[in-house]
N, C-alpha and C positions, 0 to 999 in steps of 0.2 A: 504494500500500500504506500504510495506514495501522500506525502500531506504540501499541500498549497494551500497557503496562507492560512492558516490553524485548522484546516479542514482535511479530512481525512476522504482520498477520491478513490473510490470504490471499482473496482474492476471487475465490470459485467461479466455473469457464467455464460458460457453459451454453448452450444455443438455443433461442430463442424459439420454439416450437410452436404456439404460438394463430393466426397468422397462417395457418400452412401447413393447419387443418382447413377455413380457407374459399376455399382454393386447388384443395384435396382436390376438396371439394363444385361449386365450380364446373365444375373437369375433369369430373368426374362427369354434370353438369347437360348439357356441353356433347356428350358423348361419348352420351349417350341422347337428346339431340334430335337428333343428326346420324347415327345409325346408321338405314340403309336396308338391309333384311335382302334376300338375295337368294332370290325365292320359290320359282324350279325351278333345282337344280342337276344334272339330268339331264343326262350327258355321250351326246349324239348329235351324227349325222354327216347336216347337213340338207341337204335336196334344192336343186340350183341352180333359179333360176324367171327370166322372163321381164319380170312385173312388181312394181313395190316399191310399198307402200308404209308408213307410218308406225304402228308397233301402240301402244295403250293404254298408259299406264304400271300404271291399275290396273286390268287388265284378267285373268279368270282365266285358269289354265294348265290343261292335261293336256297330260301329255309319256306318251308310246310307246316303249320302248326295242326292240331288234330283235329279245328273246326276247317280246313282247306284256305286258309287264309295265305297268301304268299305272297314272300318280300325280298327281293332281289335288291344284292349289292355288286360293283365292280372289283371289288378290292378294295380301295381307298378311298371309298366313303362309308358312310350309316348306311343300311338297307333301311327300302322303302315298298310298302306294298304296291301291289299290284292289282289290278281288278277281274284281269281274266287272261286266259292261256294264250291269247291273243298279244296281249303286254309282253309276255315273256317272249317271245317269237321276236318282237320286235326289240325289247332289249339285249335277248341272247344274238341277234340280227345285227345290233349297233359297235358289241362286242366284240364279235370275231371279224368286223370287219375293218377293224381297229387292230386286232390282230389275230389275226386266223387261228393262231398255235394255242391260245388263252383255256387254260381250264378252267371246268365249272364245276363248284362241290353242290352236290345236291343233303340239302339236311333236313331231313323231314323227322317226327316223330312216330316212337316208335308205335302208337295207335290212331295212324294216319290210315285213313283208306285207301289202298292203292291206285285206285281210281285218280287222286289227287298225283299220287308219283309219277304215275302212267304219264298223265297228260303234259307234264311237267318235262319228262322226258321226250315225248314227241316232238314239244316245243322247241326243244334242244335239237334234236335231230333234224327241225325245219330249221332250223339257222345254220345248222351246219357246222356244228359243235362237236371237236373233233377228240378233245380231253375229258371223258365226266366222269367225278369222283361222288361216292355217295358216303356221307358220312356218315363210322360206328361208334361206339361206345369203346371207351377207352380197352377195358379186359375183352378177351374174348372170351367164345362159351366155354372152353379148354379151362381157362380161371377161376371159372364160376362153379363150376363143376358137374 
């Protein structure tokens, strides 16, 4: 404390903020190159299977829930429904024409009518969908016993 003229001059506290906007920003940089959005959050109940193997990371979706309701993603976005097998034809259409080679994981549950799979799958075979993966349940029946 310095004193001027019998007065005792007080020396404001304060916190340095310039530092923390490029703390702010870094968190920020780090937090949007690390975020991997999840593309179908469809809660179904998948069928046990036989054989495994390894599916796409960016590979598309359409998920089946058990009332028929379907919601197709590309990969790298949210899925979003659909209103009829007609949609899918033309999204799986928009798809491979973007790139021919593109898989599509089908994820239905497991007390879907197959009626609903069926058609889902034709869809696909009308676009011309060269990669289809149907997605199981982690164990297989082997596991389960």
């Amino acid at each position: 404390m310095a004193i001027i003229r019998g007065r005792a001059r007080r020396t404001e506290a304060g916190i340095f903020t310039a530092s923390m906007a490029d703390i702010v920003f870094l968190l920020i940089v780090f937090f949007v190159l690390t975020y991997n959005p999840e593309v179908d959050r469809t809660q179904v109940k998948l069928p046990k299977t036989w054989v495994r193997t390894e599916i796409p990371k960016e590979a598309a979706f359409i998920s089946i829930d058990k009332a028929g309701v379907i919601r197709v993603s590309t990969g790298k976005e949210m899925s979003l429904p659909v209103g009829s097998e007609e949609e899918v034809v033309t999204f799986a259409s928009n798809v491979v024409a973007e790139n021919p080679y593109k898989e599509f994981v089908v994820k239905a549950d497991k007390d879907t009518k197959y009626d609903y799979v069926d058609k889902v799958l034709d869809a696909l075979k009308q676009a011309k969908a060269k990669v289809i993966f149907l997605l199981s349940e982690q164990k297989t029946v082997e596991d389960v016993g």
